[in-house]
C-alpha positions in Angstrom: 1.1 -14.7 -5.4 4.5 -14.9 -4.1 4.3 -11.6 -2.9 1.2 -12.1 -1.0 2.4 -14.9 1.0 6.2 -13.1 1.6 3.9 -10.8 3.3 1.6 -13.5 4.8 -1.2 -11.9 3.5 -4.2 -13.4 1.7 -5.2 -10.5 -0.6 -4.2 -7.8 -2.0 -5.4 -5.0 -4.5 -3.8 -2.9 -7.3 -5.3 0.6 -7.0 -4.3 3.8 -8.5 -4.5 7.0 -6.6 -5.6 9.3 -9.6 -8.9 9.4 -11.5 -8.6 8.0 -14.7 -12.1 9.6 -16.1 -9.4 10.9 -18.9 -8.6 14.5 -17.3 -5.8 15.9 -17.6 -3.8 16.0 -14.1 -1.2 18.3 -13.2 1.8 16.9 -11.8 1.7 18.4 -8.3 -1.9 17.1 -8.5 -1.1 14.2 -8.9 1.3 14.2 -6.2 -1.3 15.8 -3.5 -3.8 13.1 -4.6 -0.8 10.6 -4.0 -0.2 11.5 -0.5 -4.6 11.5 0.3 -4.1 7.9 -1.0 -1.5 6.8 1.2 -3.0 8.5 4.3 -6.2 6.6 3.4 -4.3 3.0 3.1 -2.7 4.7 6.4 -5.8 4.7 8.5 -6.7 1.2 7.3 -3.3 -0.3 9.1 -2.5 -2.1 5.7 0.8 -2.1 3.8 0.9 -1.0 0.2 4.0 -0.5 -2.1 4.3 1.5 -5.0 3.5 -0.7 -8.3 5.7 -0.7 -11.3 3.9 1.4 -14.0 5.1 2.6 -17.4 3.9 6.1 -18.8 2.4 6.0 -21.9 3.7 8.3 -24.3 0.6 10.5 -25.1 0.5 11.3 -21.4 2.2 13.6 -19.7 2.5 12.1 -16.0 1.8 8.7 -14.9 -0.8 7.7 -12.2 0.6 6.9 -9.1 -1.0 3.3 -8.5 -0.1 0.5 -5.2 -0.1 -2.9 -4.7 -2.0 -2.6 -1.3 -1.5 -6.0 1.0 -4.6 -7.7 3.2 -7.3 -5.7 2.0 -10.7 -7.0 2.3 -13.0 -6.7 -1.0 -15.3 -3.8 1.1 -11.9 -1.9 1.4 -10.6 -2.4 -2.0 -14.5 -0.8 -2.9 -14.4 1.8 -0.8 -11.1 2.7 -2.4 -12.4 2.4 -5.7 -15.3 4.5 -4.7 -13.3 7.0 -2.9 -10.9 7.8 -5.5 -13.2 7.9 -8.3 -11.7 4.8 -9.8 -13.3 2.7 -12.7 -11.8 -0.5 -11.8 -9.2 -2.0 -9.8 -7.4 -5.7 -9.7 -7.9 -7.8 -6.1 -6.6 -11.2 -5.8 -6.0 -13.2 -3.3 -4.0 -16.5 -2.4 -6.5 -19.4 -3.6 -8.1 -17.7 -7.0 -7.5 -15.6 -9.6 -7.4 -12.2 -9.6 -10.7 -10.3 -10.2 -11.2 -7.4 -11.6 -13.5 -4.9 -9.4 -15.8 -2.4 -11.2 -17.3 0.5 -9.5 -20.3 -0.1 -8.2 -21.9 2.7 -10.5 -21.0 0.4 -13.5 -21.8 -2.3 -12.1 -25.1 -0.8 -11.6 -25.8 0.3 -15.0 -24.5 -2.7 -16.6 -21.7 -0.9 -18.7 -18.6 -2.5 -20.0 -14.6 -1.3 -19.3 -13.7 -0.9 -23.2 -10.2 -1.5 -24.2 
């Protein structure tokens, strides 16, 4: 929260710019998807900063994920949608975070399994 109000900004979502369907990514693909992600928070006019991530060691790159300030919950969906995400993390200043499934499992009634 401190974060969001250093910014003066209300919300703010964590959202990864890779599909995490389980694939297999390359690491310039990961990169090129990277740089569609940041173009896209781009033509929003919102700020995002990289977020801290740690690679887990059966994988072999790490997906490039932001912490993307002022974004409405529509945006943060569209993202979600967009980039073929299963979930993301929104919060904002006066509740706890949420976390956003894709509309398609939302839909269908499925769980996120850990």
């Amino acid at each position: 929260m401190r974060l969001l109000k250093a910014r003066n900004a209300m919300t703010a979502a964590i959202i990864s710019a890779t599909n995490l369907s389980g694939v297999a990514v390359t690491i310039r693909a990961a990169k090129a998807r990277q740089k569609v992600f940041v173009a896209a928070i781009q033509r929003l006019q919102l700020e995002c900063i990289p977020a801290q991530q740690l690679q887990m060691p059966d994988k072999e790159t790490c997906s490039p994920a932001y912490l993307v300030f002022g974004i409405s919950g529509a945006q943060a969906e569209a993202l979600l949608v967009e980039f073929g995400q299963q979930a993301l993390l929104w919060c904002n200043q006066v509740g706890p975070p949420e976390l956003m499934l894709h509309p398609a499992l939302r839909r269908c009634g499925c769980e996120l399994m850990t």
